[in-house]
C-alpha positions as CSV (number, residue, x, y, z in Angstrom):
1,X,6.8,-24.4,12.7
2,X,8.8,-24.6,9.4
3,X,7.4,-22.3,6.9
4,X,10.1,-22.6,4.1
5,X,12.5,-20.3,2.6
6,X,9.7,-17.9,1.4
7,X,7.9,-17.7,4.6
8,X,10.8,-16.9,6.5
9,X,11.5,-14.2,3.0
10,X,7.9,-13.1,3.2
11,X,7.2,-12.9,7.2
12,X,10.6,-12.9,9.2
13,X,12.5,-9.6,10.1
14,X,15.3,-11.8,11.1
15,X,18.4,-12.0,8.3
16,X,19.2,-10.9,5.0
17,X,18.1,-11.2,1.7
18,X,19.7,-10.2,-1.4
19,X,18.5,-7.7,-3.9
20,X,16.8,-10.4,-6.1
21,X,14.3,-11.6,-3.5
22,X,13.8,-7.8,-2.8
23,X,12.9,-7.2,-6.5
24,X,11.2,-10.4,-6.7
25,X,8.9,-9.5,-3.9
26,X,8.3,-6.3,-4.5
27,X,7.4,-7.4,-8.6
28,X,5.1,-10.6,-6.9
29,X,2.9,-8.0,-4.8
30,X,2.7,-5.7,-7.6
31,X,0.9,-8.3,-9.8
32,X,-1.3,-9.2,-6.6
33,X,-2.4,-5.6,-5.7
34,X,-2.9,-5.0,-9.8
35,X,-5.1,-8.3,-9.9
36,X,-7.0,-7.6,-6.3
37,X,-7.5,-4.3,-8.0
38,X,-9.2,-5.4,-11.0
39,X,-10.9,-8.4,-9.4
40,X,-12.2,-6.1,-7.3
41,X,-13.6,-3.4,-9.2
42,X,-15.5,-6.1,-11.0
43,X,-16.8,-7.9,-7.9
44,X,-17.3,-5.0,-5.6
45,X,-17.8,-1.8,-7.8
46,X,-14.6,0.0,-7.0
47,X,-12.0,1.6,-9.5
48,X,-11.6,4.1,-11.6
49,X,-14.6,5.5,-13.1
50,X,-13.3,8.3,-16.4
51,X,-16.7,10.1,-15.4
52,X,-16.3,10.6,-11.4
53,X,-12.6,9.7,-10.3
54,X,-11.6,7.1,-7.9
55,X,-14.9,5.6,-6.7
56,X,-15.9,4.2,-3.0
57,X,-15.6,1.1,-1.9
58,X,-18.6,-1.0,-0.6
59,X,-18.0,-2.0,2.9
60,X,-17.7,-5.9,1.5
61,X,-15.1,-4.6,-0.4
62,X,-13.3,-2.5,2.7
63,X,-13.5,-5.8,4.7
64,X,-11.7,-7.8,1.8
65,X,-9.2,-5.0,1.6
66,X,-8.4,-4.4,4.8
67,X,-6.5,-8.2,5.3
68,X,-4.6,-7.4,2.4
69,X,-3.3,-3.9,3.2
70,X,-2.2,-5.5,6.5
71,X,-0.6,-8.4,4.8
72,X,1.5,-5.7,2.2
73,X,2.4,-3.7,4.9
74,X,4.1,-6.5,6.8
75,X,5.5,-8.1,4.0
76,X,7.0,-4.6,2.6
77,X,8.6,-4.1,6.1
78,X,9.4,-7.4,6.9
79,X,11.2,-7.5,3.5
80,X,13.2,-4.0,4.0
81,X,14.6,-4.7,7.1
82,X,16.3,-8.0,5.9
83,X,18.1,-5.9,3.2
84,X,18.9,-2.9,5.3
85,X,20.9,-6.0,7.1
86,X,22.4,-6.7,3.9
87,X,23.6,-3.4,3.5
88,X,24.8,-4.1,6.9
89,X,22.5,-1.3,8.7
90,X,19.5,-1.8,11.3
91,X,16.3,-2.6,10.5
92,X,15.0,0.8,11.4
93,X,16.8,2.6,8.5
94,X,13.5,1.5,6.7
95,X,11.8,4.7,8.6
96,X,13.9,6.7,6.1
97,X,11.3,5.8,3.9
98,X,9.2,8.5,5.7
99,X,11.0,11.3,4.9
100,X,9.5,13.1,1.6
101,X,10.8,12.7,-1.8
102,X,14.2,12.1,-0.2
103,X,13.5,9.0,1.4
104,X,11.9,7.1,-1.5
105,X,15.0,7.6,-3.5
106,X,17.0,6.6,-0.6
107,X,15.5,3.0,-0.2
108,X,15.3,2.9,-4.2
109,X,18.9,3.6,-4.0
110,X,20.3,2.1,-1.1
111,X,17.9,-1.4,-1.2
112,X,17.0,-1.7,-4.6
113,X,20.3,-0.8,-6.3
114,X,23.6,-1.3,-4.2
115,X,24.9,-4.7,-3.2
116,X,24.9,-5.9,0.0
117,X,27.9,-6.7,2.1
118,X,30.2,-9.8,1.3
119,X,30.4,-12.8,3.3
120,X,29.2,-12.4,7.0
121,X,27.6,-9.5,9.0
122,X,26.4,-9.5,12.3
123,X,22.9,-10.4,10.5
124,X,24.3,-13.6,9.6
125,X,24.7,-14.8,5.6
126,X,22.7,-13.7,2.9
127,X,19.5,-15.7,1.7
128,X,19.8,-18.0,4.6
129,X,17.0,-18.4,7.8
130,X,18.2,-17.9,10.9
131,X,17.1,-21.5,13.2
132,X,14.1,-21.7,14.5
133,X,15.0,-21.9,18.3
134,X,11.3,-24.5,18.5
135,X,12.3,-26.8,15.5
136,X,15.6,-26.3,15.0
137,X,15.2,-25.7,11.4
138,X,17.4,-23.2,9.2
139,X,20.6,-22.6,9.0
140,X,22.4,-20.3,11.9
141,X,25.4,-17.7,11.0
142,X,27.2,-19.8,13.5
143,X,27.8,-22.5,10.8
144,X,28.5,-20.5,9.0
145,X,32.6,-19.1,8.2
146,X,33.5,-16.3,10.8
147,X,34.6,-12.9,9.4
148,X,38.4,-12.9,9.0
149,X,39.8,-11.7,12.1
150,X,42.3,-8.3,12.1
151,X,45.9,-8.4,12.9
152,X,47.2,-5.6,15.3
153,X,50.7,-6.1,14.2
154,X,51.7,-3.9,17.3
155,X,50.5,-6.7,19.7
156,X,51.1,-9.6,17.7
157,X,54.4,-10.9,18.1
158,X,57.1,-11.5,15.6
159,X,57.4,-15.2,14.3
160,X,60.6,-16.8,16.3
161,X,63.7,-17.6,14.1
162,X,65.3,-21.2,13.2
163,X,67.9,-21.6,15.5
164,X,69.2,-24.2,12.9
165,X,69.1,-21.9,9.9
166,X,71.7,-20.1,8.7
167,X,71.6,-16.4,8.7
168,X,71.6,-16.2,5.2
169,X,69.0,-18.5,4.6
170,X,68.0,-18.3,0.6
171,X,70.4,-16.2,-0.6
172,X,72.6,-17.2,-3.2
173,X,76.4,-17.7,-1.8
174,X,77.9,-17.1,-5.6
175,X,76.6,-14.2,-7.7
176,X,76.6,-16.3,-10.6
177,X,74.3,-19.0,-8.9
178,X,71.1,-15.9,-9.1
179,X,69.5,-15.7,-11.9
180,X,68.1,-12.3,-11.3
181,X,71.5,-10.4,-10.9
182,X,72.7,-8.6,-14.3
């Protein structure tokens, strides 16, 4: 089942998405939760009352919250983890969320502000769906470049020389024929 680029944003915890579909998100739920909020405390008589506080919800209006809780909770996670693997780190670095005070400024920092990592990561490429192993939708990091591979220059072995080129190969025989000697 294909569900486009923002299901796989919205629903996946597979790949990597870059800080603008994390703001985006997080800015698109906001305006949800802030319109549930207000629909609701029309509809179902729950808000903010300036005489008594925060006031209960109705059980209709626990039923039609509940779905939605569940949906933010999995989208916020599902979300995180594809840009803790931007930043190149497993998917359960969103736990430091937990911690108090420390760990909100962590995520704030670490997934709302830095950039992820360049190129490919063993997450695959930023902003793309992995395949669907049942369709064989998406796009998979295999097609994608591989990472430049390192040199050991202690194992790799020396080019071998021209047997036909002189020894002297480039350099000028007559000091006047270089133009960089003074």
């Amino acid at each position: 089942m294909d569900t486009g680029f923002w299901g796989w944003v919205l629903f996946s915890f597979n790949g990597r998405i870059t800080r603008k579909y994390y703001w985006l998100t997080f800015l698109f739920f906001v305006v949800i939760e802030l319109l549930f909020f207000g629909l609701g405390s029309i509809t179902f008589g729950f808000g903010f009352d300036p005489n008594q506080g925060f006031s209960a919800m109705s059980g209709i209006g626990m039923l039609c919250a509940l779905p939605l809780m569940i949906l933010v909770i999995w989208v916020g996670l599902a979300v995180s983890v594809k840009r803790w693997h931007d930043r190149a780190k497993s998917g359960w670095w969103v736990l430091i969320g937990l911690v108090p005070i420390i760990g909100f400024f962590w995520v704030l920092i670490e997934c709302g502000f830095l950039a992820g990592t360049d190129g490919v990561n063993q997450y695959g490429v930023a902003n793309t769906p992995p395949a669907d192993p049942l369709s064989g939708s998406g796009t998979t990091s295999a097609s994608a470049p591989p990472p430049p591979a390192s040199v050991d220059p202690v194992s790799t072995p020396a080019p071998e020389a021209d047997a036909d080129a002189p020894d002297n190969a480039g350099v000028p025989e007559n000091k006047d024929d270089n133009p960089y000697s003074t």
